[in-house]
N, C-alpha and C positions, 0 to 999 in steps of 0.2 A: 110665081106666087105673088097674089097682091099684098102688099103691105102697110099700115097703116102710118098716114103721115105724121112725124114727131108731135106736133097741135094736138090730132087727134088722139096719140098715144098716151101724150100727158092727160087728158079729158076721161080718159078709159079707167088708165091707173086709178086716178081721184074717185072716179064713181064705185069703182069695186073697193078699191080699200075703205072705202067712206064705208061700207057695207059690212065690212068684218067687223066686226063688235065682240066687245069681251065675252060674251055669250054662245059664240059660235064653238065647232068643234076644234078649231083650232087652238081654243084657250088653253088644250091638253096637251100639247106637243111644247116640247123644251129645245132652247136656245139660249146658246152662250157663247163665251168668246176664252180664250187660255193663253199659254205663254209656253216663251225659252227663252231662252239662254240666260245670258250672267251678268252683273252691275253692279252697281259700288255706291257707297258711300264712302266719307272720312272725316277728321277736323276740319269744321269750315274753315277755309281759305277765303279771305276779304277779297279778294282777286277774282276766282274763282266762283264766288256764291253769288258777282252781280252781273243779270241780263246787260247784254250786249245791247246800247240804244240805236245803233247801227247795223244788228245782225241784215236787216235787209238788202241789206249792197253787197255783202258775200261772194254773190257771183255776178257783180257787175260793172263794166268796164264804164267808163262816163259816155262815152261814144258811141255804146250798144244798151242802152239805159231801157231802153225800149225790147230789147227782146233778150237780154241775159237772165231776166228771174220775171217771171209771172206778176204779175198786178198785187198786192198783197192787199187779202182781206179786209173792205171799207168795217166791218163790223165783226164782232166778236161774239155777236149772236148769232146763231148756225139757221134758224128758221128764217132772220132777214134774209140771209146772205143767198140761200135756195131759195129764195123768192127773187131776189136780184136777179141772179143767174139764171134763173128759170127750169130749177132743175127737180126732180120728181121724185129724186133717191140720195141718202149721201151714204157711201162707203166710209164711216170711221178707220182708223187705225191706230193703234197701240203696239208700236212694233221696236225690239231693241236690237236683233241685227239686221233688219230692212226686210225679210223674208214677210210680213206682216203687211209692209210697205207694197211690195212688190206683188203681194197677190191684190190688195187694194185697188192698187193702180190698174191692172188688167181686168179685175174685175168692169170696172166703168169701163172700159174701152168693151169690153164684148156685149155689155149688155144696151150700149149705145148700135155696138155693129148687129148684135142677131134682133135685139129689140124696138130700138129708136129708141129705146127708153133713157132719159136725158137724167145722168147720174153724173156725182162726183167727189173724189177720194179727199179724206179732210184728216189730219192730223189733229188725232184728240186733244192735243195743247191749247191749239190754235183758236178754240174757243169756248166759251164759257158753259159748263157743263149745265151748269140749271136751266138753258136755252135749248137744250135738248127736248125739253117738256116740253115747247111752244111748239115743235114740227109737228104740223096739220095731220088731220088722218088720213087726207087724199094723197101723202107723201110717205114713203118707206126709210125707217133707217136699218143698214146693215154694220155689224162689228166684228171686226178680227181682230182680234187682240190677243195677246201674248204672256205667257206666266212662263218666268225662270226664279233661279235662286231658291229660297224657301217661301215658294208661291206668294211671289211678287208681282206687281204689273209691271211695265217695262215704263223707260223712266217719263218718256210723253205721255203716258196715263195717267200716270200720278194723281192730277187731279181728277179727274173723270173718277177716279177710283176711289176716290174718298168720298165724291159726292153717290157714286152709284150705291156705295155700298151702306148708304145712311138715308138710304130715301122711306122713311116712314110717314113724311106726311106729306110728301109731295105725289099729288095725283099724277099719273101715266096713262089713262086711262084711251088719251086718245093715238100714243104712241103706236106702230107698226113696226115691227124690227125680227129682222135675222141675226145669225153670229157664228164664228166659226171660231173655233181655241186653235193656238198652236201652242203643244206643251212636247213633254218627253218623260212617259213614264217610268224612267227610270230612276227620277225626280220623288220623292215623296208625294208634294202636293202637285203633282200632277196636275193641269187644269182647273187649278184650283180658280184663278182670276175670273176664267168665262162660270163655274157653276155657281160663286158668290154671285156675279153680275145678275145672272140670269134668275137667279133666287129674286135679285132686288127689283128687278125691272117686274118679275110676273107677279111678286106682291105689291107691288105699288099701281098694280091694274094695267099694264102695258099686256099689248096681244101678239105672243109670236107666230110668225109665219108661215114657220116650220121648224123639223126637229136641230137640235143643235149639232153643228160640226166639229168634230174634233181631229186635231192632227197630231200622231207619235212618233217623234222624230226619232226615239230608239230603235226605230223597228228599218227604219229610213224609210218611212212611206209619207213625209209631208206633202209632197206633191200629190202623191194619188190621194190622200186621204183630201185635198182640197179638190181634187177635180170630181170627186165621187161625190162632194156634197153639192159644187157647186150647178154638179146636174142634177141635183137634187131642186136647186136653187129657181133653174132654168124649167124644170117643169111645172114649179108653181107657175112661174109666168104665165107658164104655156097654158095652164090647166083652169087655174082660179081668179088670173089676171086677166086672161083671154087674148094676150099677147098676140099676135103672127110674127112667125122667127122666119128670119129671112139669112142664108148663107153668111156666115159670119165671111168678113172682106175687108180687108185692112184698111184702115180710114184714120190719117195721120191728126192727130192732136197737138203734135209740133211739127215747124216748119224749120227744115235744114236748106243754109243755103252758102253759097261763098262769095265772099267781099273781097276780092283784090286788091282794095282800096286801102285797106288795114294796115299798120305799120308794124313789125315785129314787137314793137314793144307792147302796143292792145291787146296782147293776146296772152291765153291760160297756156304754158307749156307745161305743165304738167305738175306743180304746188298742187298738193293737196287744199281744199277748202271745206271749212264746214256749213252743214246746212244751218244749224242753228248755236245760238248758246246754249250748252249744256253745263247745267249747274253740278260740279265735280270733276271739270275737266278741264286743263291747263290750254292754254293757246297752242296752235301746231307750228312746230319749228324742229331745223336742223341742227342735228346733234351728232356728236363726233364720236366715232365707235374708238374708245381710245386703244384696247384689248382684248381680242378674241382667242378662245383655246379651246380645245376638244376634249370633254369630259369622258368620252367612250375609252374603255381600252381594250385593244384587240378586236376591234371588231370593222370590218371590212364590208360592211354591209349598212352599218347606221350610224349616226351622228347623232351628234348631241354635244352643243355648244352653249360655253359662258362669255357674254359679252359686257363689256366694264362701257357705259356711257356716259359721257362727259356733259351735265347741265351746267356748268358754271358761263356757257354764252347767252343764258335764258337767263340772267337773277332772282326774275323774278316767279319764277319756278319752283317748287318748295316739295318735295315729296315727304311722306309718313312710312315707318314700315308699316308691310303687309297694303301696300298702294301697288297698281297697276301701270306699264308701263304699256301705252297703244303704239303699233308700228303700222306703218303704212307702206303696203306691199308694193311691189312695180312687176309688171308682168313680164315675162322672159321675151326674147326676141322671137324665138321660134314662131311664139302664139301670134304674136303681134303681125309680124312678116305674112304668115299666114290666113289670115284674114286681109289685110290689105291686096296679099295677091289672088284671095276669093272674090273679093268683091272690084277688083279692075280697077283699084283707086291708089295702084303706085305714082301716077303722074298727079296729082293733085295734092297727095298726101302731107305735103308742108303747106298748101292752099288754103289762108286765112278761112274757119267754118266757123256759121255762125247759129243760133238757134231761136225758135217765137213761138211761143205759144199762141195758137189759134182758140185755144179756148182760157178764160180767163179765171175759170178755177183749176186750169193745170198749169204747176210748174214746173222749169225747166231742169232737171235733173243733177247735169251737169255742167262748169262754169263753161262760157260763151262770150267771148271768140275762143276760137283755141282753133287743133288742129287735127286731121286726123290723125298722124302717128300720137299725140298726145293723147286722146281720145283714146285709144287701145293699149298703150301702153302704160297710163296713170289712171285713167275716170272713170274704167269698168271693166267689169269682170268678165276678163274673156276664157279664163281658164276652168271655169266651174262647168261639173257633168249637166248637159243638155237636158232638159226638162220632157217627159213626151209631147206634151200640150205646144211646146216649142219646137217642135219636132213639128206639127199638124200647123203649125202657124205658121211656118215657113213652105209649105205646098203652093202656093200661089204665086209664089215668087221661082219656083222649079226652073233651070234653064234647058231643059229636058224633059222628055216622057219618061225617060227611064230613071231620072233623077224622082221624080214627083213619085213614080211606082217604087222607088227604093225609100222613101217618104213616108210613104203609106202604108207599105208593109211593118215598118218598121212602129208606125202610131198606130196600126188596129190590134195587138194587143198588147195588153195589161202584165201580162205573166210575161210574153214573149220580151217584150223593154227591159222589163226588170232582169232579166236571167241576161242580157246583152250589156247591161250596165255593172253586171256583176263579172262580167268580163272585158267592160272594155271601158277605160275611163276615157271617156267621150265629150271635147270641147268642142265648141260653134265651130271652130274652123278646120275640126277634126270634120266633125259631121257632115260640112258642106263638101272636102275632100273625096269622101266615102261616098256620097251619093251621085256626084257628079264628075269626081274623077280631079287632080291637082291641076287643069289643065282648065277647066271647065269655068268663065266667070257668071259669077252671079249677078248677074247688071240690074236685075228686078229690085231687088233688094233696095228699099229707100233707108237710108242714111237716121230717119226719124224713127223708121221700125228698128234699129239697132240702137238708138239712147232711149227709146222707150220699154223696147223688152229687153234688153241687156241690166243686168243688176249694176248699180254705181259701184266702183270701189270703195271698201270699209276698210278702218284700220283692224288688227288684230291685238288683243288684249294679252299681256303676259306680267306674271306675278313677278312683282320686283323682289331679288334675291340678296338684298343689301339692306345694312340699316342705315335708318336714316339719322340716326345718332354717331355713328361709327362713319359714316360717309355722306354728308349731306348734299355737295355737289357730283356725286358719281353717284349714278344710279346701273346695277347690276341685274342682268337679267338671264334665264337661262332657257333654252330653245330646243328641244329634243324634234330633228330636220324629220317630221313627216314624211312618210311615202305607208300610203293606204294599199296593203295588200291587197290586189284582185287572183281573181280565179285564173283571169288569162295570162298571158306576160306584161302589160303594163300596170303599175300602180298608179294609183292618184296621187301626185304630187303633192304634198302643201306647198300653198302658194306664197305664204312670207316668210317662214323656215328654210325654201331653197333661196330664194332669194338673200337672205344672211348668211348662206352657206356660200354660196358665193363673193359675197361681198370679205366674209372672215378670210375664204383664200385669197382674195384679193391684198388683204391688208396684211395677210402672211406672209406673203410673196408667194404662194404654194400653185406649183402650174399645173397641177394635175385637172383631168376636166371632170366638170358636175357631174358625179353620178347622174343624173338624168338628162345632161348634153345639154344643158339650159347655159342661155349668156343671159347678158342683163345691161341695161344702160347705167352701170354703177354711178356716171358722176351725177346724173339725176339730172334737170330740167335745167339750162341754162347752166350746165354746171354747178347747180345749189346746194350738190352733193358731194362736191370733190371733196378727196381726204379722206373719204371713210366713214360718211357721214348716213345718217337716215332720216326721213322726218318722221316725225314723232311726236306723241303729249304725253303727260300724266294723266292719270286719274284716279278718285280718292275709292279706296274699296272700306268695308263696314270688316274686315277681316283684320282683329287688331287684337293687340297683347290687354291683357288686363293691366288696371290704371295700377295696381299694387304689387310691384315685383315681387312681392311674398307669393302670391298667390299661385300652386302649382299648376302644372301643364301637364295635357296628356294630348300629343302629338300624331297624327295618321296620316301617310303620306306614301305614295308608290310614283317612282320614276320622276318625271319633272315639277309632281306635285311637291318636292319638299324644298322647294326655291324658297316661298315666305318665310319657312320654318329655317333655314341657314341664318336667315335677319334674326328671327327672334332670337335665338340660342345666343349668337354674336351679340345681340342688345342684352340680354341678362347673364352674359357673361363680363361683359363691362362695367354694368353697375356691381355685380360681386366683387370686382376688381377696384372698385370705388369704395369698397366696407358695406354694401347697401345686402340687406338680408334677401334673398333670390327665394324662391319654390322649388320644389323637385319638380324635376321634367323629367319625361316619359317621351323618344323618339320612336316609334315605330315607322320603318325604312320597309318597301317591298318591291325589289326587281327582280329580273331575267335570273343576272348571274353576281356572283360573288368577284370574279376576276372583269365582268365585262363592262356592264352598268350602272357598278355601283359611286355614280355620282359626287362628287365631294368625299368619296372615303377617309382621306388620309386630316384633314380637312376636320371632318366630323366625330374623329378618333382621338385627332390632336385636343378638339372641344372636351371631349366626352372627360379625357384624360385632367387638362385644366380645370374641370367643375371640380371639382374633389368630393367626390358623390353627389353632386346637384341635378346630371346627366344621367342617364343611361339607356343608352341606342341600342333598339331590339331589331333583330332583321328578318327578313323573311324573301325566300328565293324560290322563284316560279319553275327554271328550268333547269337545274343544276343534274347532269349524270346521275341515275344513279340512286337520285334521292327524290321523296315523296317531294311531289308541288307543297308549298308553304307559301299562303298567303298576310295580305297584315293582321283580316278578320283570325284570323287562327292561330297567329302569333300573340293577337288579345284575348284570345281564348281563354290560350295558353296562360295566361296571367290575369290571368280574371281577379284573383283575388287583390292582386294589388290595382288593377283599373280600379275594382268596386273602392278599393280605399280612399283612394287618390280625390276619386269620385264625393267620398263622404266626405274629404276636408276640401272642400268645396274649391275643386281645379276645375279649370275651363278645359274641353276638347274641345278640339279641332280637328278636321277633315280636310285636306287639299287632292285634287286626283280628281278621275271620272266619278263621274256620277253612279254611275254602276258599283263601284267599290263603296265608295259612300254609302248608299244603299244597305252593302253586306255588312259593312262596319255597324252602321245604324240599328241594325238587327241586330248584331254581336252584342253590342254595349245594351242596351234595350233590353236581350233577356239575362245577362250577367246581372245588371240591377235587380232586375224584378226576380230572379231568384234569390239573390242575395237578402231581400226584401220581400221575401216570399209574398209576391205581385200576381196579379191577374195580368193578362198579353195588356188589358185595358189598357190597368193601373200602369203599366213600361210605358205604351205609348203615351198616356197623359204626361207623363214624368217627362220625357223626351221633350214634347211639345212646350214644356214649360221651363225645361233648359235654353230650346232654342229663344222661344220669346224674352227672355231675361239673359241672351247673348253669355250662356254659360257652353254653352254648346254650337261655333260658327263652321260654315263649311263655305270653300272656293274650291266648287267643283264647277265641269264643263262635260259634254258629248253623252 
């Protein structure tokens, strides 16, 4: 097939889209962008709330200055900077656990490889949102962006978000733009980020290109729901751009390479670093697991651990209850090992590796020099299930026929993946095993296609279960050890719950082996870990006790969600203990079992017992012999009449747990009021919405 040369391609783009006009039919099709997952606020921290004037050296060694981090943007207006660069399209992103990031990023690499069309992925931070007006019409902008929480944008939006969602007399008229949500409806506001966006952008005259995408990550289809659109995406090209699509063919964006010349000390072993300053979050440092113990009892099959963390080598560190504690996982050896013996890179594997961008609006991922065993075992996720698009991306690199046909069978359908992943929790170096056998290397394999479609490592966020009045240098946190039931015989492991799982027997002395036969490099990089140590930061969450200890509580919580709620109770049982007048609280508890997972029992009873009626823990048990399931919504049911009171002397609720239960509770309380208040469903849900926005009503939920 002939294909048109990149000059020409940009020359083509310009002339069609110069051509679509608010008046076409396109002006009726909708586009927007949505969200997930979860984020924080708290008391500003003076430490904490100021950019970093240095964040740009992050990932870079003095000596590789030149190819550790990508060129950082001469301008902060997005239409120079595509004009500098030369580029025809910019992929925005608003993403909070990288999944935003990560489609971003590949978006431009394929539409560079099927299209020559010269694109590139921009972090909505990183420039000034009123310059988004300037991009010419001969030029496209696309967004994927991200709603968690109570339909928040995620925290590199921020601003983007406040200018999108105010644009009443700012003309768009010459703007071109697509957008994809990723949200999870199981979320109230659902999507909410892309359908405001998309309101603001098609009233302020902006022409979308096509209909908007959205993705639900309760249903688990984020993936397909991105690749359904994004050939949605690809036929405009084809159709109304006039595009010619040429075999998409891996075409590196960075350049990996190795410098022997390097001295042990130049080099990333495996310290976590961050990409940027994020305002609410502490510096990342080693911290010392001072106590670990097993909250489970009798149960032989799951885990569930509290671990006591020592900040007092941080000073300058400060946590809040109802603050989050980020951990930073390390990938097990098995994973690790396994991939270096897929891809033939045991003998090099300590061999100083270096990285450069070839292109000067991509940067480089992950820090550089470093190595490969530190590469797989700190910088990226090699344990997360295979994507199928990953799966079809990896065909060219086949070291077999019958590899490449085990490839392909497995990426021509939709339904068939899905029902394979519901049986077989499937990593990169499981999949290369399967296809071509443990024996079998993969040598095709470039080194830059593995840090460019491999996701980075993220820390994972966990509600700190301690006050910070009651314990200001120990920060307490509680970890119920994932493993995701599947159909087949393996589960999905969490990946920084086994990791603590091991690390707790490790500092127990306990020699039994990980339920899931996982080892781990416990002293960490250089040793930076010995002792029992993990890295780790704070960060501030918006999940916070009212300023008036009078003020009551009505508490909702299942399984590991009632971590923050052990802080609160401990904090206003101290100030009672001080003379200080407290509120009635209302704990609503919902596990398994009464003898198995009921978490802090003894703990929460000894509480209950010390309030002298200021407490009282309601329970509600899912699997008990015997007896009807009892969930938390039903145990509020149950007590409706004293929620609705509680409610009328104006207590805050709280929700901690999945979002799903959230959800049912949301509903529960919702129509208790408005019966009680003989309500219309409206009137419940206006009342709700105006709890939340006036923070009478906070939820930290997740999944």
């Amino acid at each position: 097939m002939n294909t048109l040369s990149r000059e020409a391609t940009l020359d083509a783009v310009g002339q069609v889209l110069g051509r679509i006009g608010p008046t076409s039919y396109l002006d009726t099709l909708a586009l927007t962008t949505v969200g997930l997952v979860s984020g924080a606020y708290v008391l500003v921290d003076q430490l904490w709330g100021k950019p970093d004037p240095h964040n740009y050296i992050f990932y870079e060694r003095p000596q590789q200055a030149d190819g550790a981090v990508a060129a950082n943007a001469t301008t902060r207006n997005i239409a120079e900077r595509m004009e500098e660069l030369g580029k025809q399209a910019v992929v925005f992103w608003g993403s909070q656990s990288g999944t935003g990031e990560a489609f971003a990023s590949r978006l431009v690499r394929e539409l560079g490889q099927r299209f020559r069309l010269e694109a590139m992925a921009a972090d909505l931070s990183d420039f000034d949102p009123e310059t988004i007006a300037l991009i010419p019409t001969s030029k496209v902008a696309i967004f994927i962006l991200s709603t968690y929480g109570e339909g928040d944008p995620s925290d590199n939006a921020a601003q983007f978000w406040e200018w999108a969602t105010k644009l009443k007399e700012t003309p768009l008229q010459q703007l071109k733009y697509a957008a994809f949500g990723l949200g999870n409806s199981n979320y109230q506001y659902y999507n909410r980020v892309v359908d405001l966006v998309d309101e603001s952008l098609t009233r302020a005259g902006a022409s979308m290109l096509l209909p908007v995408g959205r993705a639900d990550d309760a249903l688990g289809a984020t993936e397909e729901d991105f690749l359904t659109w994004k050939n949605e995406l690809y036929n405009f090209c084809r159709l109304e751009l006039h595009l010619e699509e040429q075999a998409a063919k891996y075409e590196p964006a960075i350049e990996a390479y190795h410098d022997e010349s390097l001295d042990i000390i130049d080099l990333f072993h495996g310290e976590p670093v961050s990409h940027k300053t994020v305002n609410g979050e502490s510096s990342i440092g080693a911290v010392k697991i001072l106590r670990s113990y097993e909250l489970f009892n009798n149960s032989t099959t799951r885990n569930c651990l509290h671990m006591d963390v020592d900040l007092s080598e941080h000073p300058e560190w400060t946590y809040k209850t109802g603050d989050h504690l980020a951990i930073w996982p390390v990938n097990p050896d098995q994973e690790v090992e396994r991939l270096i013996r897929a891809f033939g890179l045991t003998e090099s594997r300590d061999t100083p590796l270096c990285f450069r961008s070839l292109d000067s609006a991509v940067s480089i991922p992950v820090p550089s020099p470093t190595t490969i065993t530190a590469l797989f075992r700190y910088y990226v996720e090699i344990c997360a299930a295979v994507s199928r698009e990953t799966v079809a991306s990896l065909l060219e690199f086949a070291p077999s026929e019958s590899a490449k046909k085990f490839l392909a069978d497995l990426y021509g359908s939709k339904e068939a993946y899905s029902a394979f992943l519901a049986r077989e929790h499937v990593t990169l170096g499981k999949l290369l095993e399967m296809a071509a056998g443990p024996d079998q290397v993969w040598s095709k394999v470039p080194l830059s296609y593995l840090v460019e479609t491999m996701p980075r490592t993220r820390p994972r966020y966990y509600s700190v279960s301690s006050s910070s009045v009651l314990s200001p240098r120990v920060a307490a946190v509680t970890a119920l050890v994932s493993n995701t039931e599947l159909s087949g015989e393996t589960p999905i492991p969490g990946l920084t719950t086994n990791y603590l799982l091991a690390l707790s027997d490790s500092l127990n002395k306990d020699t039994r082996a990980h339920p899931q036969g996982f080892s781990y490099e416990l002293e960490g990089p250089s040793k930076a870990l010995e002792g029992a140590k993990i890295f780790a930061q704070l960060r501030r969450s918006t999940f916070k006790l009212p300023t008036l200890a009078s003020t009551p509580l009505i508490m909702a919580a299942a399984g590991t969600g009632i971590a923050p709620f052990r802080a609160f109770i401990a904090e206003r049982l101290r100030l009672k203990a001080m003379g200080r007048k407290i509120g009635e609280m209302v704990l609503f508890f919902g596990c398994r079992h009464t003898d198995e997972d009921y978490i802090y029992q003894a703990e929460l009873e000894q509480m209950e017992k010390d309030s002298e009626g200021k407490l009282r823990i309601v329970t509600a048990f899912s699997r008990v012999s015997g007896q009807k399931k009892k969930y938390v919504q039903d145990k509020m049911q149950d007590l409706g009449s004293d929620v609705s009171r509680l409610l009328a002397e104006d207590a805050t609720l709280y929700i901690c747990g999945r979002a799903s239960m959230a959800r049912e509770i949301g509903k529960t309380v919702s129509a208790l009021v408005g019966k009680d208040k003989e309500w219309t469903q409206s009137q419940a849900q206006d009342w709700a919405a105006s709890m939340k926005r006036g923070r009478k009503w906070q939820e930290d939920v997740w999944g």
